[in-house]
C-alpha positions as CSV (number, residue, x, y, z in Angstrom):
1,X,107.9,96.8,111.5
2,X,108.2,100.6,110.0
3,X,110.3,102.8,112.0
4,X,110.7,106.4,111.3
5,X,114.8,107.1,112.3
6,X,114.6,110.7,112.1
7,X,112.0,112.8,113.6
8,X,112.4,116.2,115.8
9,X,109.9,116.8,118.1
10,X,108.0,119.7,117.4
11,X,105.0,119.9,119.6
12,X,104.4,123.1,118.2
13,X,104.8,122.2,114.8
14,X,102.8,119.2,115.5
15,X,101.3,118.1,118.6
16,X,101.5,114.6,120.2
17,X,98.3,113.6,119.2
18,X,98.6,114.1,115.4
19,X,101.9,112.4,115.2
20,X,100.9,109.7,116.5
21,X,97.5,109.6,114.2
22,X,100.0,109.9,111.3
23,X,101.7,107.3,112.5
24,X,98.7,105.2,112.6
25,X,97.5,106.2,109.3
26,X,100.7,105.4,107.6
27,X,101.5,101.7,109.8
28,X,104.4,103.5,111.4
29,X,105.4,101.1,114.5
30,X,108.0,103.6,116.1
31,X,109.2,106.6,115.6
32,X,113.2,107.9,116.8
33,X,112.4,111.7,117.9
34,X,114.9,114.1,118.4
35,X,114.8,117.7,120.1
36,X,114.3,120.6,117.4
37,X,117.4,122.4,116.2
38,X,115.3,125.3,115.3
39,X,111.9,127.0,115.1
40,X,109.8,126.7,112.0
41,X,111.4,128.1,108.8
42,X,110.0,128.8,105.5
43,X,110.1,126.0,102.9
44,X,112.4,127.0,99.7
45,X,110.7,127.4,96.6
46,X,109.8,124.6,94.9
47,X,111.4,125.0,91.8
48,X,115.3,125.6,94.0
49,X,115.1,121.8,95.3
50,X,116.4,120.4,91.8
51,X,118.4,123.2,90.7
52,X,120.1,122.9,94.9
53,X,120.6,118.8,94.2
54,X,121.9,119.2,90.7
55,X,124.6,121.7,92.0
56,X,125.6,119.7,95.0
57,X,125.9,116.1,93.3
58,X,128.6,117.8,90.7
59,X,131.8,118.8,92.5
60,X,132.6,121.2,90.3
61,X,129.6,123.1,91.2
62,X,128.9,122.3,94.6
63,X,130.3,125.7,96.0
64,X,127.2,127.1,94.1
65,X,125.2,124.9,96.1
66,X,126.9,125.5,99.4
67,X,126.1,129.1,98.8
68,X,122.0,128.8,98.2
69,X,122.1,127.0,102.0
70,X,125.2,127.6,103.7
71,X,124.4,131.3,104.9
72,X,125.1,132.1,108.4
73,X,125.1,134.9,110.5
74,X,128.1,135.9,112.8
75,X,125.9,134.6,116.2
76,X,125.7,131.8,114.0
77,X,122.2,131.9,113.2
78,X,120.8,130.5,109.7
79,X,120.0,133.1,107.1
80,X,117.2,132.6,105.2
81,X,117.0,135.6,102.3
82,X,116.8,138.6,104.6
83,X,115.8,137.0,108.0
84,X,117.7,135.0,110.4
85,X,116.7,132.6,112.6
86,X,118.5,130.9,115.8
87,X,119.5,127.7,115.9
88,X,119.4,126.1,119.1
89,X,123.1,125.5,120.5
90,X,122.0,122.9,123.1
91,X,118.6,121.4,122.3
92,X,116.3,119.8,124.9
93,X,116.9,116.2,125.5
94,X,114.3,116.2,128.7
95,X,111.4,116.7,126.1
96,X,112.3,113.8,124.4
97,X,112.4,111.3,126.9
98,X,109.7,112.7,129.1
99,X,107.4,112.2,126.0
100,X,109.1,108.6,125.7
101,X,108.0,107.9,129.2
102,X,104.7,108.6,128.5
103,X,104.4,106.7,125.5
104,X,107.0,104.1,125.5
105,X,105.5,101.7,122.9
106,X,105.8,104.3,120.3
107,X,108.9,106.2,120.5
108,X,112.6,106.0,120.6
109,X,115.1,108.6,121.5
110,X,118.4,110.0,120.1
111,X,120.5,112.4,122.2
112,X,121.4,115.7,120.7
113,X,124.8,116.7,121.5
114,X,126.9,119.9,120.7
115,X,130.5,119.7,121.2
116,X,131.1,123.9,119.8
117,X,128.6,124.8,122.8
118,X,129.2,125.3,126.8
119,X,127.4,121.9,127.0
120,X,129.3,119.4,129.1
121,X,128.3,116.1,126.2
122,X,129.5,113.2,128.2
123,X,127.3,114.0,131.4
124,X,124.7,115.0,128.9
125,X,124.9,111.4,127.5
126,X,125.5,109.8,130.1
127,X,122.7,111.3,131.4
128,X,120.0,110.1,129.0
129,X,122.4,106.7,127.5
130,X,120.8,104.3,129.5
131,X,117.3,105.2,129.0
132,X,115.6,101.9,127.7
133,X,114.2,103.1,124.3
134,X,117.5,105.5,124.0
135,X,118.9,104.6,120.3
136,X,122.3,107.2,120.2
137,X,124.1,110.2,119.5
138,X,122.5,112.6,117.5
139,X,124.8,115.9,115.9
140,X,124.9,118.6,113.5
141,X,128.3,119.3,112.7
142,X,126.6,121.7,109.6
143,X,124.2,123.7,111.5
144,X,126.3,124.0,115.0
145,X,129.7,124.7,112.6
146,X,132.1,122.1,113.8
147,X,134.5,119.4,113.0
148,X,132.9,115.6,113.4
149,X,136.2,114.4,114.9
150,X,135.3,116.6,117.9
151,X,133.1,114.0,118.4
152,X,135.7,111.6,119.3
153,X,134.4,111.0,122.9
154,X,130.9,111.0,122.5
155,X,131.7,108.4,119.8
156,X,133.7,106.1,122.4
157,X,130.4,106.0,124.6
158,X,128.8,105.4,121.9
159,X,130.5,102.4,121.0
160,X,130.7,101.4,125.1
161,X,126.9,101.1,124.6
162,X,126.5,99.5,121.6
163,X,124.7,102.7,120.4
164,X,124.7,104.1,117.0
165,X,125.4,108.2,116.0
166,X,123.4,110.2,113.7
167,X,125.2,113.2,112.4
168,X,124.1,116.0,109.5
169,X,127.2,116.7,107.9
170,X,128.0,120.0,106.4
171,X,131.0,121.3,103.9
172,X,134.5,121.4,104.1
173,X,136.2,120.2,107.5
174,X,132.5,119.9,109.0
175,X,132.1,117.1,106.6
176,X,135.2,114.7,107.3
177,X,133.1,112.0,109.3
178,X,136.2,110.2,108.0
179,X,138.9,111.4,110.7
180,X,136.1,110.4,113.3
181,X,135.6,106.7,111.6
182,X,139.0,106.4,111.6
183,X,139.7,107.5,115.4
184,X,136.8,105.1,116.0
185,X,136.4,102.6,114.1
186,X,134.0,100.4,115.6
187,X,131.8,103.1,115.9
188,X,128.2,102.8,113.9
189,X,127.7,105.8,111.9
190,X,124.3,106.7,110.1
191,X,125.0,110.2,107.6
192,X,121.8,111.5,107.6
193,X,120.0,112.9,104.2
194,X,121.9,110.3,102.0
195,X,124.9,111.9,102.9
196,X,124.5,115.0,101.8
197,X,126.0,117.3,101.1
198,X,128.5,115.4,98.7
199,X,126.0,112.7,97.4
200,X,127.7,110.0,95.4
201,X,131.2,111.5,96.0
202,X,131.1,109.8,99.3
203,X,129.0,106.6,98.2
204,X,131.7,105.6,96.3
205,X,133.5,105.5,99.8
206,X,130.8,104.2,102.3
207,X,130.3,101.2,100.1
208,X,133.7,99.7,101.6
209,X,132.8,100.8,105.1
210,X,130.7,98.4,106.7
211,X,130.1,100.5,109.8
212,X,128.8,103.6,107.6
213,X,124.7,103.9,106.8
214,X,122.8,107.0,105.3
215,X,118.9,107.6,106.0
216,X,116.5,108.4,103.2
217,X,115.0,111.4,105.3
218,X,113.8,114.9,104.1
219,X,112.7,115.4,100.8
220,X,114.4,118.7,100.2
221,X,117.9,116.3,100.3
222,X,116.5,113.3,98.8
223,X,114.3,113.2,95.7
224,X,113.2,110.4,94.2
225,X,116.2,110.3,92.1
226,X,118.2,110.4,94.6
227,X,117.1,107.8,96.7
228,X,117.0,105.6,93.6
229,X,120.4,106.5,93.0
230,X,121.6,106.1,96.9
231,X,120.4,102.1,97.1
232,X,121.5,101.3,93.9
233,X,124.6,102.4,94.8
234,X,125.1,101.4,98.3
235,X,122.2,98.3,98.6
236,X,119.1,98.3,100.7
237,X,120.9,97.1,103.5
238,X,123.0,100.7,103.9
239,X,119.9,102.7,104.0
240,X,117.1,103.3,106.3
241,X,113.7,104.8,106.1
242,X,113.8,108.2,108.2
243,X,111.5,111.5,107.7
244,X,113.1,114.4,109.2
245,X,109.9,115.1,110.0
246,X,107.8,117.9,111.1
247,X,109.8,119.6,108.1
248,X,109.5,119.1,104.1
249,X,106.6,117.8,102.6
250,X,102.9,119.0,103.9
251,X,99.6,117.7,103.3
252,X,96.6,120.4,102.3
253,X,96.0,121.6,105.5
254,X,99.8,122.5,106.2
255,X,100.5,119.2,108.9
256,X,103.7,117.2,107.8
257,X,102.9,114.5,105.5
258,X,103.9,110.9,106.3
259,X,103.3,109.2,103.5
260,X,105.5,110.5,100.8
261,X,108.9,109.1,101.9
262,X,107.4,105.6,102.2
263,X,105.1,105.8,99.2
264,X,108.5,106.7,97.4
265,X,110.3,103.8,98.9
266,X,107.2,101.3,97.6
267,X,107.2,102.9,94.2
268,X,110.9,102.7,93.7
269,X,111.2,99.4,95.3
270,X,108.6,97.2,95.0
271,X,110.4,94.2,95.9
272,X,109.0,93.5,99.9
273,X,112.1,92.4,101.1
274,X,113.8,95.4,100.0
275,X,110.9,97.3,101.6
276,X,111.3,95.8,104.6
277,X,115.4,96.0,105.0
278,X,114.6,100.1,104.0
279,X,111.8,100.9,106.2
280,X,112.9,99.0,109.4
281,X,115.0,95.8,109.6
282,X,117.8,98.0,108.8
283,X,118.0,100.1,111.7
284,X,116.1,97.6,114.3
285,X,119.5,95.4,114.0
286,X,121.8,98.8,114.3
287,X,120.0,99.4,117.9
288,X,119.7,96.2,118.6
């Protein structure tokens, strides 16, 4: 079984009907969506991507990198060169799990949570937690500019339901996952992005954490390289095949493309058991 962990639901971006032939076309079983942060942006220049990794994977340059995409506006909207563009405080859940209803076979659901909002997270979870093909807790501490120990109490219901939590985590104090780990500790942590921003500075760590995973997802985060670098670091068993689809890589006629995260994982690891732990064993046994 091939399940994509990370996936925001786009329609708009891409409807229904063409993720799911991607799906088909690339023998993805399932797919884990999750409300949109934000509208489309424009894709960085190609040639930034390395020049962004190489700064962010050396501590001593990192606050370069932080610079190149850590720019945000006093509403707290992302600034991209001279435009910004809103991030959504409190994305749309109902979406998700209305879309799950309807096709139930296909797709799993994480719950997006923002504790620096107005939004009440526990009735907001508790709201959705219970929904048969519901997975977790999904959060930004980068994007929505908090600490992940404010997470604390969506964490505890996490771990009440045997769910895991997704977060993105950003620099600074919005990248101590640690403080949350270590209020809860049983709780089942997946750092998306191969736990960017700090790369092998916090692989070293994770690899004596056996509640703490990283997903392969988005190849402006995770180059070849990188994922090479991430399972030989941490094992196949720590890392799970995710997209962060409808963004990064396109086909010709400007859809998301599938493919390239998986083809990558079969290149790099041609082993089939390794394939398989990476691409869905992994993350069926964290949800189940």
């Amino acid at each position: 079984m091939i399940i994509d962990c990370h996936f925001h639901f786009d329609p708009e971006m891409l409807s229904i009907s063409q993720l799911i032939q991607g799906m088909d076309q690339n023998n993805i079983d399932k797919v884990a969506l999750i409300p949109k942060l934000i509208d489309a942006i424009p894709d960085p220049p190609s040639f930034l991507i390395p020049v962004l990794l190489w700064l962010l994977k050396r501590k001593m340059f990192r606050p370069l990198g932080e610079m190149l995409c850590s720019n945000f506006t006093q509403k707290g909207d992302i600034q991209i060169l001279t435009k910004a563009y809103p991030i959504y405080q409190k994305p749309d859940n109902s979406i998700i799990f209305e879309t799950i209803d309807h096709y139930p076979e296909r797709f799993l659901g994480w719950i997006f949570i923002n504790p620096n909002s107005d939004q009440d997270t526990v009735s907001e979870i508790n709201r959705w937690i219970d929904h048969p093909n519901c997975v977790g807790i999904k959060a930004h501490p980068f994007w929505h500019r908090y600490a992940p120990v404010d997470l604390v109490s969506a964490a505890q219901l996490a771990v009440k339901k045997g769910k895991p939590m997704l977060i993105h985590l950003g620099f600074g104090d919005h990248g101590d996952y640690l403080s949350l780990i270590e209020a809860v500790p049983e709780l089942k942590l997946i750092l998306a992005h191969a736990a960017f921003p700090e790369y092998g500075d916090q692989w070293e760590i994770i690899r004596s954490l056996s509640n703490v995973f990283v997903d392969l997802s988005q190849t402006i985060y995770v180059d070849t390289k990188t994922m090479q670098e991430v399972v030989n670091s941490l094992g196949p068993e720590k890392c799970l095949f995710g997209t962060d689809g409808p963004y990064g890589s396109k086909t010709q006629d400007g859809l998301f493309d599938f493919d390239v995260i998986i083809n990558d994982i079969k290149m790099l690891f041609p082993d089939t058991d390794i394939q398989n732990s990476i691409l869905g064993d992994n993350f069926y046994r964290l949800i189940n």
